[in-house]
C-alpha positions in Angstrom: 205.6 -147.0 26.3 206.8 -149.3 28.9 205.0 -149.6 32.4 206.7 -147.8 35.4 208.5 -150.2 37.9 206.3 -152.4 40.9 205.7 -150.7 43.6 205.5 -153.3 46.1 205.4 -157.0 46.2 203.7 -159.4 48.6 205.3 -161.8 51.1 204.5 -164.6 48.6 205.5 -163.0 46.1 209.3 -162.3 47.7 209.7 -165.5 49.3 208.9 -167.4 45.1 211.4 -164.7 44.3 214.0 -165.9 46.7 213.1 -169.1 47.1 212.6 -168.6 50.6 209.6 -169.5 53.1 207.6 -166.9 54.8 209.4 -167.6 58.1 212.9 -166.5 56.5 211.0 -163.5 54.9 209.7 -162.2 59.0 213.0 -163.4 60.5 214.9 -160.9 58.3 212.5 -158.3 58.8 212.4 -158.7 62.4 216.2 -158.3 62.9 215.8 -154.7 60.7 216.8 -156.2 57.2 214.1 -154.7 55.5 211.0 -153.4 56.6 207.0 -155.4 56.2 204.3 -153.0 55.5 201.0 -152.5 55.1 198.3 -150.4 53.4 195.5 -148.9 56.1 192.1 -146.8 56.0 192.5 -143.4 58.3 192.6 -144.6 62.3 193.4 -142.1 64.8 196.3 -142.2 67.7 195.3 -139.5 70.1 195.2 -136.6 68.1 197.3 -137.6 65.1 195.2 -139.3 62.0 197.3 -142.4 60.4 196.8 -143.7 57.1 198.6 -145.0 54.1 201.4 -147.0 54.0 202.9 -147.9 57.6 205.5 -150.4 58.8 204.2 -153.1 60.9 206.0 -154.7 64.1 206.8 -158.3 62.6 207.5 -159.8 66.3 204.3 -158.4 67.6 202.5 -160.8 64.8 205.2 -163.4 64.7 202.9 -166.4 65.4 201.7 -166.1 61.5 204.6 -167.3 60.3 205.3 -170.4 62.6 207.7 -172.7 60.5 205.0 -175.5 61.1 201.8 -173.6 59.3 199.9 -173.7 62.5 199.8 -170.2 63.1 196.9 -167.8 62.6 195.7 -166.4 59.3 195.2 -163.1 60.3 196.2 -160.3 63.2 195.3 -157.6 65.2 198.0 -154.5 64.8 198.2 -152.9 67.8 201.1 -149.9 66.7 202.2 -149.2 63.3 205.1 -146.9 62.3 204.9 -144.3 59.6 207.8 -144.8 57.0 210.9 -143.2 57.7 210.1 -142.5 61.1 211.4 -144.3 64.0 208.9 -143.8 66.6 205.9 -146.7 66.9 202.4 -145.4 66.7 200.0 -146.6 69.2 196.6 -147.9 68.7 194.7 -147.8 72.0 191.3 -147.9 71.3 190.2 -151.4 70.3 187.7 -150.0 67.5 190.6 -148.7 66.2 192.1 -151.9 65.9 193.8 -152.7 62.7 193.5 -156.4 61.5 195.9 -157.6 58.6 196.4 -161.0 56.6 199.2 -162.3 55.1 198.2 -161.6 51.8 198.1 -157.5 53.0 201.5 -157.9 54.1 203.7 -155.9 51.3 207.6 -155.5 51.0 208.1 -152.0 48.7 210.0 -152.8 45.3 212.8 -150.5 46.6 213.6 -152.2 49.5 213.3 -155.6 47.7 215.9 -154.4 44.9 217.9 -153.2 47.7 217.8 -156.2 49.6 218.7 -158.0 46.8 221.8 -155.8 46.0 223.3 -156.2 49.4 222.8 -160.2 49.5 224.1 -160.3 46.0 221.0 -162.2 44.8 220.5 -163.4 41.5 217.3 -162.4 40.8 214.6 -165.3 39.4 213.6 -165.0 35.8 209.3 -164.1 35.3 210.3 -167.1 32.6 212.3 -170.2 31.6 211.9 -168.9 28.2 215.6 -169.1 26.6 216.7 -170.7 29.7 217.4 -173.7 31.1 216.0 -174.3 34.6 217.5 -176.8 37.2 214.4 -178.4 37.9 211.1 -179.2 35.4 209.1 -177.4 38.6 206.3 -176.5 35.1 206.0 -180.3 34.8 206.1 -181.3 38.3 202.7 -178.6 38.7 200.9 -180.2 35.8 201.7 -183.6 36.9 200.0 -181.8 40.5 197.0 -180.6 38.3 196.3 -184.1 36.8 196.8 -186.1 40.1 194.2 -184.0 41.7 191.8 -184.1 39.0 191.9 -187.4 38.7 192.2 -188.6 42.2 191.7 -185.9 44.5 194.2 -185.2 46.4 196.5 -187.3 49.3 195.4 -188.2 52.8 199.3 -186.5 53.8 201.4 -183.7 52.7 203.9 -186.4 53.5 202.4 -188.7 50.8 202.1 -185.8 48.4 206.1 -185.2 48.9 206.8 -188.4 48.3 204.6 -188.8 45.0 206.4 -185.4 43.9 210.1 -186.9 44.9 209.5 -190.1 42.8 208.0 -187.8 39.8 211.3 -185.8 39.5 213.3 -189.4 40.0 211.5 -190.3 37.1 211.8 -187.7 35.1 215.6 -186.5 35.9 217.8 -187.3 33.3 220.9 -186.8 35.6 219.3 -188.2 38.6 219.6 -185.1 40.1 216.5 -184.2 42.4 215.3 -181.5 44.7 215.6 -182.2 48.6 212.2 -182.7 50.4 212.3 -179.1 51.9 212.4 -177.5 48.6 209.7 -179.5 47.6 207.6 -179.1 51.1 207.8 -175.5 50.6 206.7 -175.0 47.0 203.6 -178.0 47.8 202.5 -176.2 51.6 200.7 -173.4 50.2 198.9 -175.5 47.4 198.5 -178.3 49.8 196.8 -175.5 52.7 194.8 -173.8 49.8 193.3 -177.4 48.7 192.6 -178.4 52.3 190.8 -175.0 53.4 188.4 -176.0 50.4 187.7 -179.4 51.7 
């Protein structure tokens, strides 16, 4: 019996899906593209009790996703929006006060496979079983592992781009390489997890 389809999928989880940064992901969804939710606990607006899945304002929290990763880690929501409804709930009382992560931050399967459709995106394989990808990116991550193991990890993000860049020059067979921005994007998050633990 095969499992029913995902629900919902996080914002990292979309943007390794597109191959987009988290910037790209709120950009889109604050010009209407698709719509960011989150999961909340009962609050109350007035008289009206909220809970459940609810759409959040992305340019009310927009500072999370600076393109420079100096933005918060986490927000206050101050109005939500029930799904399918077009009127913004607001949250007045500060006890009230909703506070979300990026990693609470959810984009519903539907509107994913829909978004997907109408950009006519190929969507990424779970595997490069049977395939062949462009880039070794499996071999660039163990290469990653081993570096840090064995000599912690790089006083720079910059230095730790430009170790990665000479990796794939080594390795390519067709000299063929991926530019520094696709390499910056797929290092930040490992390079910000590594750093937070430091």
């Amino acid at each position: 019996m095969a499992l029913p389809p995902r629900v919902y999928f996080t914002l990292h989880e979309a943007a390794a899906r597109w191959d987009c940064t988290l910037a790209d992901i709120a950009g889109w969804a604050s010009v209407g593209l698709f719509d960011i939710v989150t999961a909340i606990a009962p609050v109350t607006s007035g008289s009206q009790i909220v809970a459940g899945y609810v759409v959040v304002s992305v340019t009310d929290i927009l500072q999370m996703f600076r393109r420079c990763g100096t933005g918060p880690t986490k927000c206050f929501l101050r109005r939500v929006r029930l799904k399918n409804h077009e009127d913004w709930i607001m949250i007045a009382d500060p006890a009230e006060r909703i506070e979300v992560t990026l990693a609470d931050l959810l984009i519903m399967a539907e509107e994913v496979r829909r978004f997907e459709t109408e950009c006519d995106l190929l969507r990424r394989p779970a595997s490069h079983i049977g395939s062949t990808a462009r880039y070794d990116w499996d071999g660039m991550y163990i290469s990653l592992i081993r570096r840090v193991h064995e000599y912690g990890i790089p006083e720079t993000q910059a230095e730790w781009v430009g170790e990665v860049q000479e990796w794939f020059v080594e390795k390519s067979e067709s000299g063929e390489v991926p530019d520094e921005r696709t390499i910056r994007r797929r290092l930040t998050p490992i390079w910000k997890a590594l750093r937070e633990t430091c």
